[in-house]
C-alpha distance (Angstrom), angle and dihedral (degrees) to the residues before:
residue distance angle dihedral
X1 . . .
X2 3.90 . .
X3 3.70 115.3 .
X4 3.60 93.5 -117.6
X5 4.29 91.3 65.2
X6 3.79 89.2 47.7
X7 3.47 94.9 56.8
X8 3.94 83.9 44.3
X9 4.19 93.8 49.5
X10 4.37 88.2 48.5
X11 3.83 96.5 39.2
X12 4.31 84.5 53.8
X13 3.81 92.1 34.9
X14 3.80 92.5 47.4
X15 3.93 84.2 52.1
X16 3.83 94.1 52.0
X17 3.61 88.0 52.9
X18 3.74 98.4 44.3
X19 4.51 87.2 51.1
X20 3.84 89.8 46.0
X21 3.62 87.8 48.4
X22 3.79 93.5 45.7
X23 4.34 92.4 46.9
X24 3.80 88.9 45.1
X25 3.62 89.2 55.1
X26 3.44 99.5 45.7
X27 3.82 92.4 43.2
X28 3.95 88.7 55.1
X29 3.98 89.4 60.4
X30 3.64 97.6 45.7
X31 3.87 89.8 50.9
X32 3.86 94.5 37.5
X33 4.11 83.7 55.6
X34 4.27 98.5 51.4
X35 3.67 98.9 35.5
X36 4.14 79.4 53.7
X37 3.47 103.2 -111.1
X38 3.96 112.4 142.3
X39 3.12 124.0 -64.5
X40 3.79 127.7 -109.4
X41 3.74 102.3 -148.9
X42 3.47 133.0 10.2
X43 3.56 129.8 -119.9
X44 3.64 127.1 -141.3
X45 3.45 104.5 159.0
X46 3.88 137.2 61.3
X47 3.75 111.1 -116.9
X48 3.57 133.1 161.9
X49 3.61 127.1 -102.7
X50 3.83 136.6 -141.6
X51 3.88 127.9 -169.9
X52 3.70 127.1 176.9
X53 3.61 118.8 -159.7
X54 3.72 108.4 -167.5
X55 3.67 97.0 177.1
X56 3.98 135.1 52.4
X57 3.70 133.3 160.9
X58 3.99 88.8 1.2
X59 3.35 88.5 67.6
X60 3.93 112.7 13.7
X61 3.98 93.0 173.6
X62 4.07 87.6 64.8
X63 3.72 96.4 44.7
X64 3.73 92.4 45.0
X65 3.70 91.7 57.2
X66 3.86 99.4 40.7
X67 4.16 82.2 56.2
X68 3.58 93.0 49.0
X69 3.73 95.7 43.4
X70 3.85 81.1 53.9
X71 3.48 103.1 51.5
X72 4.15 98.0 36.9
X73 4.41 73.3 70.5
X74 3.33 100.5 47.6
X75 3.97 95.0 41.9
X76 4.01 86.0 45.1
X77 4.13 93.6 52.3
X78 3.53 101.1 -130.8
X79 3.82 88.0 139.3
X80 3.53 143.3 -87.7
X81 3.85 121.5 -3.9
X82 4.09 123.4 -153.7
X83 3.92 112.5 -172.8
X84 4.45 107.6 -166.1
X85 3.08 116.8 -171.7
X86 3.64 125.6 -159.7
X87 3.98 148.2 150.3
X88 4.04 102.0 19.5
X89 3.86 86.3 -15.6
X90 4.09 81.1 78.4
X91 4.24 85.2 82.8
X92 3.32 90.4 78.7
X93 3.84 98.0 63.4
X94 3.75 89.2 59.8
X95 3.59 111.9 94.7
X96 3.96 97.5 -151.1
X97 3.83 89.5 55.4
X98 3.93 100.5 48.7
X99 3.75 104.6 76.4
X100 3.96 94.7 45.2
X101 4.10 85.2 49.7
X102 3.83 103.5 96.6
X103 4.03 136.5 137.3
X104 3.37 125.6 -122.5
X105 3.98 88.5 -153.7
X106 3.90 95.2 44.2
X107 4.14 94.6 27.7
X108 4.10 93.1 124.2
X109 3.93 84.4 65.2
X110 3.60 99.6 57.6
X111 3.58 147.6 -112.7
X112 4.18 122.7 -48.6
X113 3.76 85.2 -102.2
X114 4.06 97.6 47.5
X115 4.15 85.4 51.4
X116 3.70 98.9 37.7
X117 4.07 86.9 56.4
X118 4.08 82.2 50.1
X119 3.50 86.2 54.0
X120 3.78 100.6 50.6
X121 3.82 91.1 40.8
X122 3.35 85.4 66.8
X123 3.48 95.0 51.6
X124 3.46 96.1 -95.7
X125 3.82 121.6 160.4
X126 3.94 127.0 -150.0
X127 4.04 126.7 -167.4
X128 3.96 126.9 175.5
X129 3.12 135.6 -147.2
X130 3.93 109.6 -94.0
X131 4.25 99.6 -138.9
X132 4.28 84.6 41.4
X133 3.82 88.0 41.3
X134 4.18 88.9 52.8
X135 4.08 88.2 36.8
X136 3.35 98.7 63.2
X137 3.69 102.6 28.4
X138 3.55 105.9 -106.3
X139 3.87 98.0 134.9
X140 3.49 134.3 93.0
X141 4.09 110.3 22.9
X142 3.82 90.1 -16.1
X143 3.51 87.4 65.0
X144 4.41 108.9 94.5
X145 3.51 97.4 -130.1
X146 3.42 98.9 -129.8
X147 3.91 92.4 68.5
X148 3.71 119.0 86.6
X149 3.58 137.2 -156.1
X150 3.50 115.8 -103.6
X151 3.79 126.1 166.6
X152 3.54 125.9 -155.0
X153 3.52 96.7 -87.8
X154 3.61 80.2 68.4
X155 3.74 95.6 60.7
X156 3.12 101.3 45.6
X157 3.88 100.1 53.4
X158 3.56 83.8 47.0
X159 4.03 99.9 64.1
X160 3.80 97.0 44.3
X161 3.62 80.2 88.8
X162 3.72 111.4 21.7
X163 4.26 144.2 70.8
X164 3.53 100.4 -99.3
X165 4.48 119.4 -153.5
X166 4.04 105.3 -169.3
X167 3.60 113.0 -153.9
């Protein structure tokens, strides 16, 4: 291998490293704040929060989290919370799907269903993405009611202003 393509294969593995680094961080102090461990910054203002969940029953674990991440906000008051779903994130719309969508990791919590109720009776809102929504067959009477459709035009108006958890 020419010097040139090893410098090429450590500069993009050094990057990998350096954004697994950075989620694992970041992960650690949203899980260190809902399983009530201290808290790394303090809040003193209401602000509005935004977390996409891009995966569901493909990878329950991920979903689980993005849910709980969600709700430790709402339960906490620091304003409003928006949960979009989108891509595989879409399963979570579908009412058949909900209840059998649980973590191993997180299973003490609940199921997607038990914390999206959480959510919403904390005035949470949900929205899906409409393609994802039609994709995985969350439309129609599948649909929960309570989720909306909300393209990405939607999201991204929404995070001009917000704190945004991507999961």
């Amino acid at each position: 291998m020419s010097e040139e393509k090893k410098t090429m294969v450590q500069d993009e593995l050094g990057k990998r490293d350096f954004l697994k680094a950075m989620g694992a961080g970041l992960g650690a102090a949203g899980l260190a704040s809902f399983i009530g461990g201290p808290a790394f910054a303090q809040v003193d203002k209401k602000g509005k929060y935004v977390v996409v969940i891009t995966h569901g029953g493909n990878d329950p674990n991920r979903a689980i989290l993005g849910l709980l991440l969600a709700q430790v906000a709402a339960d906490k008051g620091w304003g409003k919370v928006h949960v979009w779903l989108t891509l595989d994130g879409a399963d979570l719309a579908h009412k058949k799907r909900t209840d059998r969508i649980d973590s191993p990791i997180f299973k003490k919590f609940g199921n997607a269903t038990q914390l999206m109720q959480k959510i919403r009776d904390k005035g949470g809102w949900f929205g899906i993405c409409p393609p994802c929504a039609d994709y995985f067959g969350a439309s129609g009477g599948d649909k929960h009611e309570f989720v909306e459709l909300a393209g990405g035009d939607w999201m991204m108006k929404n995070i001009q202003d917000a704190w945004v958890a991507w999961f």
